[in-house]
MDAnalysis code that builds the backbone (N, CA, C; Angstrom):
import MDAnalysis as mda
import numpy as np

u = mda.Universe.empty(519, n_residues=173, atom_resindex=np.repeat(np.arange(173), 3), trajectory=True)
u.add_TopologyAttr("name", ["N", "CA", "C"] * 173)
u.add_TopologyAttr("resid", np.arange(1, 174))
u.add_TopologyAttr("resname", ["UNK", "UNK", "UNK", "UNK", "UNK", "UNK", "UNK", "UNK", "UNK", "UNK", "UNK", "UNK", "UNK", "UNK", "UNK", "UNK", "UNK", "UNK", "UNK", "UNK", "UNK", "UNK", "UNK", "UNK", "UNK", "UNK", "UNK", "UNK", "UNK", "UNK", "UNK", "UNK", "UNK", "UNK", "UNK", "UNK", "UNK", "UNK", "UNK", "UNK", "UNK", "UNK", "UNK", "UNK", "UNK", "UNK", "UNK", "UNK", "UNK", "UNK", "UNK", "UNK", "UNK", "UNK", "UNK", "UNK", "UNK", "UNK", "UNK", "UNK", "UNK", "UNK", "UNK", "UNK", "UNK", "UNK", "UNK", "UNK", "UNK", "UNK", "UNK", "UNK", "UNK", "UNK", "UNK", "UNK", "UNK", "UNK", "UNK", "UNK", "UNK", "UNK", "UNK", "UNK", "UNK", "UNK", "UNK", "UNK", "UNK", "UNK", "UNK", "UNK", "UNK", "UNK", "UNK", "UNK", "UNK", "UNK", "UNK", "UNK", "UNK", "UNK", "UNK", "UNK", "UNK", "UNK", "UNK", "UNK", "UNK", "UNK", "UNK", "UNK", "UNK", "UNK", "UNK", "UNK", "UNK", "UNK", "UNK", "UNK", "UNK", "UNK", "UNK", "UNK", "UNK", "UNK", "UNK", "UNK", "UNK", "UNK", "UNK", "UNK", "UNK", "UNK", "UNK", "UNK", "UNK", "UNK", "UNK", "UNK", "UNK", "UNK", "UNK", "UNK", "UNK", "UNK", "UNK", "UNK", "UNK", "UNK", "UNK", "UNK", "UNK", "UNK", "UNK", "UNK", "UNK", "UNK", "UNK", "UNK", "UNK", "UNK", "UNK", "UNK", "UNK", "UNK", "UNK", "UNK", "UNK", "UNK", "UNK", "UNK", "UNK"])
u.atoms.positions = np.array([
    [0.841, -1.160, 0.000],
    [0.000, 0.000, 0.000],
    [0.895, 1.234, 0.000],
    [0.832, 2.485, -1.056],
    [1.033, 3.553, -1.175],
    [1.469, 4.409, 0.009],
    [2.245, 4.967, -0.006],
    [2.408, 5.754, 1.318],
    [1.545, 7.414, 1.330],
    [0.966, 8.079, 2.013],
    [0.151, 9.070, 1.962],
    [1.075, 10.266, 2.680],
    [0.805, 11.237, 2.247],
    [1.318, 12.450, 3.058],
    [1.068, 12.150, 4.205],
    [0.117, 11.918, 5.235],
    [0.255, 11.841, 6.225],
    [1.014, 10.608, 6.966],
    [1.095, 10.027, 6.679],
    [2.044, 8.634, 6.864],
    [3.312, 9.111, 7.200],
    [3.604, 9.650, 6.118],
    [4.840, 10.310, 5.925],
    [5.092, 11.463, 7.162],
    [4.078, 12.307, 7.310],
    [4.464, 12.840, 8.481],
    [4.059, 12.507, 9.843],
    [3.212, 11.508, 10.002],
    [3.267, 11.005, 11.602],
    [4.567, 9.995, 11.552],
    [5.389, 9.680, 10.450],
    [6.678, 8.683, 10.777],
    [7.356, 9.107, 11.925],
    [7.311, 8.441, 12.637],
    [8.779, 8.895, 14.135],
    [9.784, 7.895, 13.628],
    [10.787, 8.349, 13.972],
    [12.148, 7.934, 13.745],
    [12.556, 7.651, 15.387],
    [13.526, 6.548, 15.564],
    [13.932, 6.141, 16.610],
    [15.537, 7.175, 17.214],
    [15.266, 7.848, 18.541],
    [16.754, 8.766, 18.257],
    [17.919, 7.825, 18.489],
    [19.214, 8.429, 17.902],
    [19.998, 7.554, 18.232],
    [21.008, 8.643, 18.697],
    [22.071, 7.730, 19.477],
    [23.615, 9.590, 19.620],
    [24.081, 9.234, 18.254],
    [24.424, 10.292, 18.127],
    [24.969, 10.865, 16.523],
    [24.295, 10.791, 15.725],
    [22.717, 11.150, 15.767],
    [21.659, 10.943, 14.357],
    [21.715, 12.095, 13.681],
    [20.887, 11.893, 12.766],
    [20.591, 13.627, 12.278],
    [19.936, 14.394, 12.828],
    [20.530, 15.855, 12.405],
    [19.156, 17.097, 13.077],
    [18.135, 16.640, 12.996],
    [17.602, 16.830, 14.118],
    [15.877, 16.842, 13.726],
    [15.362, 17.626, 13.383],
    [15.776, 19.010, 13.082],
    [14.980, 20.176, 12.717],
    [15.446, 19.968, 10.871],
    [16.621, 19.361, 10.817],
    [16.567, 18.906, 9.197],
    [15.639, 17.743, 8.394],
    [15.910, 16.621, 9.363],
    [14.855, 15.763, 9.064],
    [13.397, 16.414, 8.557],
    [13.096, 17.101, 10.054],
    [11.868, 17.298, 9.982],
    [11.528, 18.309, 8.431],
    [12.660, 19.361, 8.230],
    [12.120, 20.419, 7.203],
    [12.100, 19.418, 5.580],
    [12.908, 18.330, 5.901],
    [13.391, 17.389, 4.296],
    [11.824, 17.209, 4.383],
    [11.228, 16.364, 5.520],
    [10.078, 15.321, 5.725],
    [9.113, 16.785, 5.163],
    [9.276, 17.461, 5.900],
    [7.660, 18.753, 5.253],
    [7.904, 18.648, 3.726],
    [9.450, 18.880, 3.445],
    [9.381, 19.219, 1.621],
    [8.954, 18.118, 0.922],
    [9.170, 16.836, 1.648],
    [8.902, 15.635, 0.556],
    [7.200, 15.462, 1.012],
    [6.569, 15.671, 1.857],
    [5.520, 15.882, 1.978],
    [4.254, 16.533, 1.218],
    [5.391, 18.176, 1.029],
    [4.450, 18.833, 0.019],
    [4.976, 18.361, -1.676],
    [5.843, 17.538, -1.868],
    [6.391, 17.122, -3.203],
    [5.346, 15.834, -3.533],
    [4.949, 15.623, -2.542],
    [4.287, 14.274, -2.935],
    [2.764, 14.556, -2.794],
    [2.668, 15.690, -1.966],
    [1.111, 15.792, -2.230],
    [0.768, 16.560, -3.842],
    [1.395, 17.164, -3.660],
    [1.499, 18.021, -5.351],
    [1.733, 16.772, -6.585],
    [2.430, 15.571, -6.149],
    [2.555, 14.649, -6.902],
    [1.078, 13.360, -7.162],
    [0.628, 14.004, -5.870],
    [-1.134, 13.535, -6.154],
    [-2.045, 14.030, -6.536],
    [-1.870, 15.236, -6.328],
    [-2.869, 16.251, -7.020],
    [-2.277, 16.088, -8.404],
    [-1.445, 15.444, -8.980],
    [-0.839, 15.485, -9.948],
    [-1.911, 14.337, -11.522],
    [-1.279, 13.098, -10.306],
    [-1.804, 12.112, -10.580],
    [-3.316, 11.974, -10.797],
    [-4.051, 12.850, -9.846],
    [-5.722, 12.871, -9.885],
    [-6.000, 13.579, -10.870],
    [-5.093, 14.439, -11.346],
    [-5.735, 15.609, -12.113],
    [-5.441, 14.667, -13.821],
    [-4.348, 13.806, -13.920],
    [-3.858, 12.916, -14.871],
    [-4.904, 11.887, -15.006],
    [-5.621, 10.952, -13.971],
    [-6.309, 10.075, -13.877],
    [-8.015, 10.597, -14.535],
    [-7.863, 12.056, -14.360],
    [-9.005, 12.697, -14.083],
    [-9.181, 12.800, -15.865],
    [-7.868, 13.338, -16.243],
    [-7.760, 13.815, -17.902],
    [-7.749, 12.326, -18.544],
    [-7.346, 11.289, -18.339],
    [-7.314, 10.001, -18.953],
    [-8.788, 9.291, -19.113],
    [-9.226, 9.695, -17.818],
    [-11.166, 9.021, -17.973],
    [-11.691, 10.279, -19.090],
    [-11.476, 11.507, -18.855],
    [-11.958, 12.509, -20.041],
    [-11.900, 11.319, -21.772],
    [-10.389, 11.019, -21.829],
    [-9.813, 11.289, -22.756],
    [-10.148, 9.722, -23.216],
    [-10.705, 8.696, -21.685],
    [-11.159, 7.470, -22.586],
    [-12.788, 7.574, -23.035],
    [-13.408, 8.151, -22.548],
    [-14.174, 8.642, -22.853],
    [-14.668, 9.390, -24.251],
    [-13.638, 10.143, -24.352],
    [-13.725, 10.467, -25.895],
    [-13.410, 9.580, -26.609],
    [-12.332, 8.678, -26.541],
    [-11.861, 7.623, -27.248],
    [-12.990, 6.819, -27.652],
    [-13.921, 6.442, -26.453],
    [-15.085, 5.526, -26.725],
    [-16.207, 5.929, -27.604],
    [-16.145, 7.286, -27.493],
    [-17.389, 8.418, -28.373],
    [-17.151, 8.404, -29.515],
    [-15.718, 8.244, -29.977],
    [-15.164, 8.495, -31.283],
    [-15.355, 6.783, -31.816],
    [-14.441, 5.665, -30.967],
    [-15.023, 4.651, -31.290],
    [-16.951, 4.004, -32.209],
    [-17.479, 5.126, -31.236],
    [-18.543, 4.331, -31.533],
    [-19.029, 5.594, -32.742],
    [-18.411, 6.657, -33.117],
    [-18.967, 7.347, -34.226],
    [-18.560, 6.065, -35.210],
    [-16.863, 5.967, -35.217],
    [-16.369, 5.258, -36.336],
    [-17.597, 3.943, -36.535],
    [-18.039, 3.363, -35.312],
    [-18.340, 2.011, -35.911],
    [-19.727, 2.475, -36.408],
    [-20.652, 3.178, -36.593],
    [-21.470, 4.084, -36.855],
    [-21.791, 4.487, -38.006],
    [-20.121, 5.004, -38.744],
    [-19.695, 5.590, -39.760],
    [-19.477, 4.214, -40.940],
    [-18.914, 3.118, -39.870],
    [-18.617, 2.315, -40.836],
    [-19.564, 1.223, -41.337],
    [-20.640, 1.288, -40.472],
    [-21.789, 0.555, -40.701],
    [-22.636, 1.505, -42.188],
    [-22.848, 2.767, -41.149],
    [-23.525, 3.755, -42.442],
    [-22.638, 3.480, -43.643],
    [-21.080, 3.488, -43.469],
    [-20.910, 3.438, -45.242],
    [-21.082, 1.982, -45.580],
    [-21.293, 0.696, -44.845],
    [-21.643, -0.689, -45.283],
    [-22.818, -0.534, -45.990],
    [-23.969, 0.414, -45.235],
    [-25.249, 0.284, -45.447],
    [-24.897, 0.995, -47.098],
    [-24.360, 1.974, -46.767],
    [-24.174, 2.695, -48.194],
    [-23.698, 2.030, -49.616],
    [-22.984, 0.769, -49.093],
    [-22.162, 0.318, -50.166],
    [-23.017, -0.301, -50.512],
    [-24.027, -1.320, -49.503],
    [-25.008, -2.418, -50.251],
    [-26.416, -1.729, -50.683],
    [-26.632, -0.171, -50.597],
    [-27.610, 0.025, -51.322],
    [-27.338, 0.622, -52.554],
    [-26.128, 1.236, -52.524],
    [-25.551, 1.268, -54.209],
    [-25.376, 0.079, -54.665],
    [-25.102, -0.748, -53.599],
    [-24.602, -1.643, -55.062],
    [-26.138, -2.723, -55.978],
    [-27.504, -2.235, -54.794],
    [-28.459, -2.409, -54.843],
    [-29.195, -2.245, -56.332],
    [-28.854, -0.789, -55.925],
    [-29.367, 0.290, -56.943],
    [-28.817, 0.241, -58.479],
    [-27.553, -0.211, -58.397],
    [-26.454, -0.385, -59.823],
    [-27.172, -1.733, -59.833],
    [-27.583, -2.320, -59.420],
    [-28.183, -4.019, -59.595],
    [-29.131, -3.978, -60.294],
    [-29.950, -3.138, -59.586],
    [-31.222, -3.062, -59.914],
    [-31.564, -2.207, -61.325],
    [-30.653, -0.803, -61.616],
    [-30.592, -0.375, -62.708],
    [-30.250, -1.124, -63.764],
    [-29.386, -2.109, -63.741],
    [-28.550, -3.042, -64.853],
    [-29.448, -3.708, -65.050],
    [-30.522, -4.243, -64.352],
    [-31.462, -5.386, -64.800],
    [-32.544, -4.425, -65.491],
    [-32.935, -3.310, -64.871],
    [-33.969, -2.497, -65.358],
    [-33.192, -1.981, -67.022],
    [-32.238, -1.721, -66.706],
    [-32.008, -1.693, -67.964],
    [-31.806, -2.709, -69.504],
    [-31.191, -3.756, -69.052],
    [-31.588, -5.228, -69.712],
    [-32.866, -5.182, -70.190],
    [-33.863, -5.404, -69.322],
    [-35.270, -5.065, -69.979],
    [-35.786, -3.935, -70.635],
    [-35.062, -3.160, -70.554],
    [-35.644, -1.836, -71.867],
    [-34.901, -2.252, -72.815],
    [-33.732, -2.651, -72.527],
    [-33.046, -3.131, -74.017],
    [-33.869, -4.659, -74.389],
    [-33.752, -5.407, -74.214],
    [-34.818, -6.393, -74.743],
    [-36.104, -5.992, -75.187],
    [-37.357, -5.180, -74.229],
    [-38.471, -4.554, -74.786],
    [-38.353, -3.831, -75.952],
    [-36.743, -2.903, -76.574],
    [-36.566, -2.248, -77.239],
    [-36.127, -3.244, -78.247],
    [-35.854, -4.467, -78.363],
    [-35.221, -5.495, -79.203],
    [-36.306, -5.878, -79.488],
    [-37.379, -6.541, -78.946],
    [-38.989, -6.858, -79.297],
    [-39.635, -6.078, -80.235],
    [-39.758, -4.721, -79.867],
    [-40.014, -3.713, -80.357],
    [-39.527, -3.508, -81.716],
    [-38.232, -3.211, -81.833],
    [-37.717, -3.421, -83.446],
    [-37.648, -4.754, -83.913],
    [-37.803, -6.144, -83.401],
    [-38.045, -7.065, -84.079],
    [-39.563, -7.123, -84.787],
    [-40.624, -6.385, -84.295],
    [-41.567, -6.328, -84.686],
    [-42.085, -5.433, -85.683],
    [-40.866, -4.215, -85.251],
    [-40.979, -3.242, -86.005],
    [-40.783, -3.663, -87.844],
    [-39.604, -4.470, -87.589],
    [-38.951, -4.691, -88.906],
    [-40.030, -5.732, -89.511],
    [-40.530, -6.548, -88.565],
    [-41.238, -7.698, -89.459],
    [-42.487, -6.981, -89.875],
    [-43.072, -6.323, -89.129],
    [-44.360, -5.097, -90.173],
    [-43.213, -5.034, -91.285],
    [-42.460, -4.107, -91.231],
    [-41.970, -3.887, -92.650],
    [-41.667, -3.981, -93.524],
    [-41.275, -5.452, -93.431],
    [-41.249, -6.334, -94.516],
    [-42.606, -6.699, -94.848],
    [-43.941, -7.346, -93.802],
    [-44.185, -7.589, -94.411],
    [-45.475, -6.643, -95.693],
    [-45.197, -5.615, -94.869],
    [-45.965, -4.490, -95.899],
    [-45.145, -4.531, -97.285],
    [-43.719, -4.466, -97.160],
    [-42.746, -4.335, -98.306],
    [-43.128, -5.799, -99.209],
    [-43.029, -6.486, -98.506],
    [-43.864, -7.987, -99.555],
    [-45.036, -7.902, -100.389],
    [-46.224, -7.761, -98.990],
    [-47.715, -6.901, -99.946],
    [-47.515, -5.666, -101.297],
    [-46.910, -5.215, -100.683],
    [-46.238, -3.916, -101.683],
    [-45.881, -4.482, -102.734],
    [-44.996, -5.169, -103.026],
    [-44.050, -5.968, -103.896],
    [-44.968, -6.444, -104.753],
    [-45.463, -7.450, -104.039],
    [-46.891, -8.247, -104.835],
    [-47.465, -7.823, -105.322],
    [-48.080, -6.513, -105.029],
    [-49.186, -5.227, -105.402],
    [-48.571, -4.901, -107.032],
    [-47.816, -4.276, -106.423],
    [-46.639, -3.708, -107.677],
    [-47.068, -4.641, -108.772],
    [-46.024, -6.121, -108.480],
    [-46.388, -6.951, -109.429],
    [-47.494, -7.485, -109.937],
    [-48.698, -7.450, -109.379],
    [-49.672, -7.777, -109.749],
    [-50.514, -6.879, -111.002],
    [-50.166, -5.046, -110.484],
    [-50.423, -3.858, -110.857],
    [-49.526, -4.410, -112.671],
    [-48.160, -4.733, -112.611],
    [-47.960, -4.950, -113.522],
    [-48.160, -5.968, -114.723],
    [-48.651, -7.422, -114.075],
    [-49.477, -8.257, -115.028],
    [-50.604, -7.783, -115.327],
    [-51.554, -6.834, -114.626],
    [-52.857, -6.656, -114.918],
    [-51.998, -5.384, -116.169],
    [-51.014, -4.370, -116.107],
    [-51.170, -3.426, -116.838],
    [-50.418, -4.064, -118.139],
    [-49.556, -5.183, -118.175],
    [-49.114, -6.603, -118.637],
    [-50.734, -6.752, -119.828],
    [-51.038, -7.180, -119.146],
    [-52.557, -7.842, -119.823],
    [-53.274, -6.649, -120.882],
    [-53.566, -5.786, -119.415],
    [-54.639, -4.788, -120.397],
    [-53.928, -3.878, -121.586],
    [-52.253, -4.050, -122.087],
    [-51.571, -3.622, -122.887],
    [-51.573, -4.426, -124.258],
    [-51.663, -6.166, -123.686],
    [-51.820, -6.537, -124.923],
    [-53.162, -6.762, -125.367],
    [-54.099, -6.581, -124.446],
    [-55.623, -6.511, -125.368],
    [-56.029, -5.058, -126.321],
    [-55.349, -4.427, -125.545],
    [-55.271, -3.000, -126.194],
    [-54.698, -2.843, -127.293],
    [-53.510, -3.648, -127.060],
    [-52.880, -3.913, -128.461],
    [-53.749, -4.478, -130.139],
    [-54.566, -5.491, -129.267],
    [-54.824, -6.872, -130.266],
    [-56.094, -5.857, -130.442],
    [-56.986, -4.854, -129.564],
    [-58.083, -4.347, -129.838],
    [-57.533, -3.277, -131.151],
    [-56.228, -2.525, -130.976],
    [-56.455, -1.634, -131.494],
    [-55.532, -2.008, -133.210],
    [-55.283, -2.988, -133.206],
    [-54.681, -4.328, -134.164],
    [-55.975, -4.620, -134.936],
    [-57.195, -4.999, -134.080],
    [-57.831, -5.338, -135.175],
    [-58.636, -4.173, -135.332],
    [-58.903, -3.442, -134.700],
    [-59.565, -2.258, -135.534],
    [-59.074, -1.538, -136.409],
    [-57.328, -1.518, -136.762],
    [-56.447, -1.162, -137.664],
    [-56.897, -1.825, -139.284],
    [-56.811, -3.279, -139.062],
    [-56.860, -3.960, -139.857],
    [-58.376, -4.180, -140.395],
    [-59.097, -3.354, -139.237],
    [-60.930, -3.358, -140.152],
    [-60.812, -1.891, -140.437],
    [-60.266, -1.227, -140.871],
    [-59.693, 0.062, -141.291],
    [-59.402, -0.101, -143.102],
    [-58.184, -1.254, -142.474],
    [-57.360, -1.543, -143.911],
    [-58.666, -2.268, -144.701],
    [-59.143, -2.762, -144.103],
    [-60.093, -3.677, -145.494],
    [-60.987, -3.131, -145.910],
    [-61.580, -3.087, -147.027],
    [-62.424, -2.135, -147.729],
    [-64.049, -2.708, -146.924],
    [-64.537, -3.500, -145.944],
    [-65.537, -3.330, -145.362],
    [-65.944, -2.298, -144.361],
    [-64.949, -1.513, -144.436],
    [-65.400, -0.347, -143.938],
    [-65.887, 1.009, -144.528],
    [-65.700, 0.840, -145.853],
    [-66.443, 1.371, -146.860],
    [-67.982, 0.864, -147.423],
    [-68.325, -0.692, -147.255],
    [-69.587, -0.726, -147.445],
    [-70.386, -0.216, -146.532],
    [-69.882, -0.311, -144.898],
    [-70.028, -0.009, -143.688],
    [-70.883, 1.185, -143.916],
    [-69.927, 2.260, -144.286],
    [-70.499, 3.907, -144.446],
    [-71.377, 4.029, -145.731],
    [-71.505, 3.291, -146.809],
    [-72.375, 3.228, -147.453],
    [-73.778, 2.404, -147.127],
    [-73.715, 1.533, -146.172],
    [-74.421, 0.821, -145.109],
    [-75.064, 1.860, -144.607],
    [-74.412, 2.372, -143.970],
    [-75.101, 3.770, -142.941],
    [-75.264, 4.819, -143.708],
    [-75.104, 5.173, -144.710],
    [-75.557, 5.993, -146.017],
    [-77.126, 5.459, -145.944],
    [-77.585, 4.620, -146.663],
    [-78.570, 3.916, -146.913],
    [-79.628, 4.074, -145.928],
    [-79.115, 3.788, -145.038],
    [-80.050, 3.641, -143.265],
    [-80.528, 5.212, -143.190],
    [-79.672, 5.777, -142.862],
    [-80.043, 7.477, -142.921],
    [-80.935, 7.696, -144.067],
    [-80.979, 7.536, -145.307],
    [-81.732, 8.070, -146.047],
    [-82.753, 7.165, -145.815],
    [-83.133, 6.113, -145.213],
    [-84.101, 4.833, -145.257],
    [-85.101, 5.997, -143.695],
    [-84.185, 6.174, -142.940],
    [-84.813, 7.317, -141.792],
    [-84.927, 8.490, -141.722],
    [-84.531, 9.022, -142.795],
    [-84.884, 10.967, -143.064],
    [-86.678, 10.021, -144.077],
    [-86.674, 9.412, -144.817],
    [-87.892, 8.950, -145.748],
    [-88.947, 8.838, -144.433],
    [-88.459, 7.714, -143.658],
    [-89.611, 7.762, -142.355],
    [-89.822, 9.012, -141.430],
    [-89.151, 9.243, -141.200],
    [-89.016, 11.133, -140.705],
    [-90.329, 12.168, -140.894],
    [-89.830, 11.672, -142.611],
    [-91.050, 12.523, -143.718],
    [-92.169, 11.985, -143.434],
    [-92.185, 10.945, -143.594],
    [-93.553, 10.403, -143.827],
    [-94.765, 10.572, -142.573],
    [-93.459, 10.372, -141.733],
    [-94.780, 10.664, -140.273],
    [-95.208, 11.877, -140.173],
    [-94.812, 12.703, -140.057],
    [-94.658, 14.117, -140.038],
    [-96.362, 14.236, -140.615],
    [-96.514, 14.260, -141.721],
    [-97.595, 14.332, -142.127],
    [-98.624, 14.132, -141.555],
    [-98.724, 12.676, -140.885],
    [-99.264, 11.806, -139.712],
    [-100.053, 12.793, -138.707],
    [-99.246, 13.529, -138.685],
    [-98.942, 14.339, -136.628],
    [-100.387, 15.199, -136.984],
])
């Protein structure tokens, strides 16, 4: 056990012949007295700053573990969020791949109908070129032959056969 200022000064010393002063003793014993109480007030005031200072230590401790949880939490909801964007995005790119796969197959197959159209447009204009042809072929060739001269003498005849009936009714009226 520690020795205390007062310890220190109720110590009696045993006299002996030829010891030391006692008025030296005694003034050493006061100085180491007040050296050692000052050396406790020392110590308390040290003991006093060390509980401060574990104290903070522990405050700071528990920010850090605090800090390091919050940035855990932080890391797994980014990395949440980048998860979750990458997949969200996958699916717009696929919906957008659907999308122009469908897009393109309309387009062809209008471009097919089209095609067909076209071609069809062209056997029918195909066709109605050579009847047009062969129509206007043989009306050429009933041109060239002289029955188209009895024709108008045909219809010569008729007309005067209907200006005669014309006349005749007339009278009638």
């Amino acid at each position: 056990m520690p020795l205390s200022p007062l310890d220190i000064h109720n110590k009696e010393f045993t006299k002996a012949f030829r010891g030391y002063s006692e008025d030296e003793v005694n003034d050493f014993l006061d100085q180491v007295i007040k050296d050692y109480e000052i050396l406790i007030k020392e110590k308390l005031e040290l003991e006093e700053r060390l509980k401060k200072a574990e104290a903070t230590i522990q405050n700071y401790e528990k920010m850090e573990e605090t800090l390091q949880s919050a940035i855990l939490l932080a890391q797994e909801t980014a990395e949440e969020t980048r998860s979750s964007a990458h997949n969200e995005a996958k699916l717009i790119v696929k919906e957008a791949e659907k999308n122009a796969d469908r897009i393109v197959s309309d387009a062809l197959q209008k471009a097919r109908k089209a095609t067909a159209d076209m071609d069809d447009l062209k056997k029918q204009s195909i066709v109605f070129r050579r009847r047009l042809q062969i129509l206007v072929e043989t009306q050429l060739e009933m041109l060239k032959q002289g029955e188209w001269e009895q024709h108008l003498d045909l219809n010569a005849d008729v007309a005067e056969v209907m200006n005669v009936d014309i006349l005749e009714e007339k009278p009638n009226e």
